[in-house]
Structure formats: structure tokens, C-alpha cells
N, C-alpha and C positions, 0 to 999 in steps of 0.2 A: 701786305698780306702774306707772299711768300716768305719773305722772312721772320712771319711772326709760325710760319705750323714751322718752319724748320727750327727754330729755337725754340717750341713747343717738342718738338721731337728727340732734338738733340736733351733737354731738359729729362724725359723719360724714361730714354737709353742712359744714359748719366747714370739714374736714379735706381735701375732695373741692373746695371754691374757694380755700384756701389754694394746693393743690397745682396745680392750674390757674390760679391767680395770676386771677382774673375780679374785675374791678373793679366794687364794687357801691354803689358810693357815691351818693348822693342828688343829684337835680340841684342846682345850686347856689340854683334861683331854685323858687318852689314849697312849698306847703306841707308838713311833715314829714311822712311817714309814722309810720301809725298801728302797723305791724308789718311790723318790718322785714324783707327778705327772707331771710335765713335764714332767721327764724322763721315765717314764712308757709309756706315749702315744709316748713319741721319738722313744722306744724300739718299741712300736706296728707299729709304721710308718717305723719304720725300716723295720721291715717284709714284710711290704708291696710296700717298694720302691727298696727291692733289688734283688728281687725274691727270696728269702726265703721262702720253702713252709710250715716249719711249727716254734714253739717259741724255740723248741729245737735246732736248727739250731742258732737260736740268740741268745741263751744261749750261745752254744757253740762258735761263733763268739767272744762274749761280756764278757763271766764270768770273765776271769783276772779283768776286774772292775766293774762288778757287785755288789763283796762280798755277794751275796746273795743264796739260794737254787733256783733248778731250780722249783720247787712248789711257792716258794713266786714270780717268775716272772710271773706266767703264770696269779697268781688270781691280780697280782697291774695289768695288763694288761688288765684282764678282770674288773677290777674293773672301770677304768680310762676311758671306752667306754662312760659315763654320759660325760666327761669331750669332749671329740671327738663329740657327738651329740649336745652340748650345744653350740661347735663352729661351726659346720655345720648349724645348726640354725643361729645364729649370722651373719654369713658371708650370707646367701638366703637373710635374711632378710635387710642385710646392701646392698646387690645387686642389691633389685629390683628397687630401686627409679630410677637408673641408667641403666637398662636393657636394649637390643636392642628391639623395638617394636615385633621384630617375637619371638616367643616362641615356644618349638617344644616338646610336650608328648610322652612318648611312657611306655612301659612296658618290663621287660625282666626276665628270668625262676632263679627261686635259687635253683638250687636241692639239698636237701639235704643230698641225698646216691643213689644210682641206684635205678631203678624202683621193681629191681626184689627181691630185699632187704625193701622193705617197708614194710609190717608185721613183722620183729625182729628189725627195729628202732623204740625206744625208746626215745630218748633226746628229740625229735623236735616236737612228737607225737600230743600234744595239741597244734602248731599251724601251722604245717603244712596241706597239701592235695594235691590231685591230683588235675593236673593243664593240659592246653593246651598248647606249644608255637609252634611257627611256626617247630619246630623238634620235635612235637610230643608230646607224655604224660609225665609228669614226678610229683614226689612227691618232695613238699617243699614247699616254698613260693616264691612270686614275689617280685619285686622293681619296681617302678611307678617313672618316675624321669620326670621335666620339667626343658631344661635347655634352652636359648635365643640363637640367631643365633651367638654369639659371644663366645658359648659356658661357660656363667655363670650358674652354678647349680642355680636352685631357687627354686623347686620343690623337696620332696622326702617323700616316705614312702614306707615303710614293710608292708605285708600284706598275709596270708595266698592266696594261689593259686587259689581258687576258688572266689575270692573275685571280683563284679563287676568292671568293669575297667571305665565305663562311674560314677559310683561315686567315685572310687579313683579321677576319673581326675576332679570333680568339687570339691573335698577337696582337692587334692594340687593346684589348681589354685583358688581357691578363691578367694586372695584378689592380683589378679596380673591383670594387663591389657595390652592392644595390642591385636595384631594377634595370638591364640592359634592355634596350628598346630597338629592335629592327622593323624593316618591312617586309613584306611575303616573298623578296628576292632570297632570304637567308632561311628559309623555311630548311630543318634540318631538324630531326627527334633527336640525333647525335648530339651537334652542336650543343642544344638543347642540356640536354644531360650532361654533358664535360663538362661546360662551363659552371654546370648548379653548385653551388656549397650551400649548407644546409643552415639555414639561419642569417645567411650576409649577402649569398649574389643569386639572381634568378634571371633569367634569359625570358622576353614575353616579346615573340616574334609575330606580326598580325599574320594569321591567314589566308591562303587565296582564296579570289571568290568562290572558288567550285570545290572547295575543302566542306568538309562537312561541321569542323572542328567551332564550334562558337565561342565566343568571348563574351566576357561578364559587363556589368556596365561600367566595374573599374577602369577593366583593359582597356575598354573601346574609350576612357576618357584619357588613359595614358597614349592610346594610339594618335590621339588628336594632336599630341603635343610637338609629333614629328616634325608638322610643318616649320617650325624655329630651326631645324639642323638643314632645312631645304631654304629660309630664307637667309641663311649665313651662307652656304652656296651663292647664292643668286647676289649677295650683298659683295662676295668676294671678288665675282666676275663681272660683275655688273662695275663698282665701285673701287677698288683695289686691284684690276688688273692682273687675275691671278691665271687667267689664261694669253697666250702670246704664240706667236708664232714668228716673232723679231731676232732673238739670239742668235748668236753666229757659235754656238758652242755648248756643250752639254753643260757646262758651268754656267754658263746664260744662263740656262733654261731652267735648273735648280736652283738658280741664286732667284729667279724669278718667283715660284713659287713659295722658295721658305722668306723673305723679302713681303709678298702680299700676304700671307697667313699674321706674320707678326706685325705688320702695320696695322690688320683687321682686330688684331690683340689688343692692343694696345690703346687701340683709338678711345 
């Protein structure tokens, strides 16, 4: 079974830099790599599609063919997250021509160690913060994700906790159009109007309860649709590991979540 999702994975990856034609060839001058970078992100997908909670786990799975230290797996792992973000990109960008016109934002918490723990962490220090989500305070960062009603990613960024949420969402929608869908956290008339073009994109943000402002029966049946961008959430952390508090380095901790978003892609 472990060797059949990893060669279901590596099979993908293959499949997904073929198709993007990405050149991955070793420098010319330099020692060889110990695992190559497919297999390095197969190994990090690995982690992420089998519920494995941390690399030593997949070491220990994997080492009869590894032939490597468990140190050189962890850094080709972390190293190979450029290689993960550069197809995540790839694949938004190849998505959006094709997208379902609704499109659905939202936001959700990274914590990156308990709250009560935040003064002796160190790793995450310069760029995390304290944050709001709907459970409360917690120290880390956020993830900002916009994915269409058919559930393609098209949207995504990192971003310290504190950081505005009405201008994450005009920088990851930017250049996407249709119907953008928030919840009463982005309530903005602004927003609102920047983002309109007349004919291609409209902003349909639900209002707070005590807004006086009503929606039509459309709205309120687009509004319903939200909960898919909450259960991709809940599937990512729940299922893919996209929350940790394990890393020993800010490369950890980024290779962790671009590592969970494109397993959750993929799958």
C-alpha cells in the first residue's frame, strides 16, 4: 500500500513537469544529488497523503530505498518546496481561463505552536503574530485561498496574522474575474467598487447580521456555496497536515504548507 500512493504520486509529479515542460536538471558543476527532485516532492506528498505526521515516519517507511541519512531527506524536502510552489502556480494559472464563474475567498488560522508557548518560539518569530479566527486568538500566520465553485485552487498566499484581509483578497484576485464571493469579515463598499469591472467581475460580499443591506434569493444561494472553501480547510488540516508545529526552521514550516496545499491538489 505504501508503495502503491508513492508511485501513484511520483506518477503525477512526472506527469504535472512533463506537462509544464520545467527543467530540472542538475547543475552542471556540483555534487550529485542524493534524491532527485521528483522524488524528493513524491517523498514530501508522501507525508502528506498518508497521514504521516512527521518525515521521520517516511524515513522509516521508505529508507530500504532511500540509501540516504535521515538529515539529507528532511533538507532535499525542504529544499524541493520552490519546486511544489512553482507548480501550484502553474496549475492557478493554467486554471483560471477555464474557471467556474463563482469564485469563493475566504481565510483560515496557521498556528504555529500553542498560544501559551509564544514567547520561547523562536523559528517562526519574524513572521508570525497574533491573529483572530473565528476560535479565537492564536499566534502564526494565515492562508488566504480563492478557489471556484468546482473547487479549482486559483488563489493562494501566506501571510503573517495580522495582515489585512480586504487587501489579501484584492492581491490574490486580481487578475481573475466572475462573481468573487466573501463573508461579512470583508465587508468593505471600497473593496467593493475597486474590484468591479463592468461586465466580467463583481464582488457579492454577505452582510452582517445587524446590516440593514438584504440580499436577493440569488445571493443568498451563492452565499450557501461558501461552505466548500470551509470544507477544503477542514480537509487540509484535518487530512493533509497543513497545520504543524514540528519544524525546526522557517523552511520547515513553508515547505509544510506549499507540500499540504499541492498534495490536497492533486489528489
Amino acid at each position: 500500500m505504501k508503495l502503491l500512493i508513492y508511485d501513484q504520486l511520483k506518477r503525477s509529479i512526472t506527469h504535472l513537469v512533463q506537462t509544464f515542460k520545467l527543467n530540472l536538471s542538475a547543475a552542471p558543476t556540483g555534487r550529485p544529488r542524493k534524491i532527485p527532485p521528483i522524488d524528493a516532492l513524491t517523498l514530501a506528498l508522501y507525508q502528506h497523503r498518508s497521514t504521516r505526521a512527521t518525515k521521520r515516519s517516511v524515513y522509516e517507511d521508505l529508507k530500504s530505498s532511500l540509501h540516504c541519512s535521515y538529515k539529507t531527506l528532511v533538507v532535499s524536502i525542504n529544499k524541493v518546496a520552490v519546486l511544489a510552489a512553482q507548480l501550484l502556480a502553474l496549475l492557478m494559472r493554467s486554471g483560471a481561463p477555464t474557471s467556474h464563474p463563482i469564485k469563493y475567498t475566504d481565510a483560515t488560522d496557521l498556528p504555529v505552536c500553542l498560544k501559551k508557548n509564544m514567547d520561547e518560539h523562536k523559528t517562526m518569530a519574524g513572521l508570525a503574530s497574533m491573529g483572530k479566527s473565528t476560535k479565537g486568538w492564536y499566534y502564526g500566520l494565515k492562508m488566504t485561498m480563492t478557489r471556484d465553485d468546482r473547487g479549482t485552487i486559483l488563489g493562494l498566499k501566506f501571510s503573517d496574522a495580522g495582515t489585512n484581509d480586504r487587501d489579501l483578497f484584492r492581491q490574490i484576485n486580481k487578475g481573475l474575474m466572475g462573481i468573487l464571493v466573501a463573508d461579512a469579515g470583508y465587508v468593505s463598499s471600497e473593496l467593493e467598487r475597486d474590484m468591479f469591472i463592468e461586465g466580467q467581475r463583481w464582488v457579492l460580499i454577505r452582510p452582517k447580521r445587524n446590516m440593514k443591506k438584504l440580499a436577493t434569493a440569488w445571493q443568498l444561494a451563492v452565499y450557501r456555496g461558501r461552505f466548500k472553501i470551509e470544507f477544503d480547510f477542514r480537509s487540509l488540516k484535518l487530512f493533509h497536515g497543513l497545520v504543524t508545529s514540528l519544524p525546526r526552521s522557517v523552511n520547515g514550516y513553508l515547505a509544510n504548507y506549499l507540500h499540504a496545499v499541492l498534495a490536497f491538489v492533486i489528489a
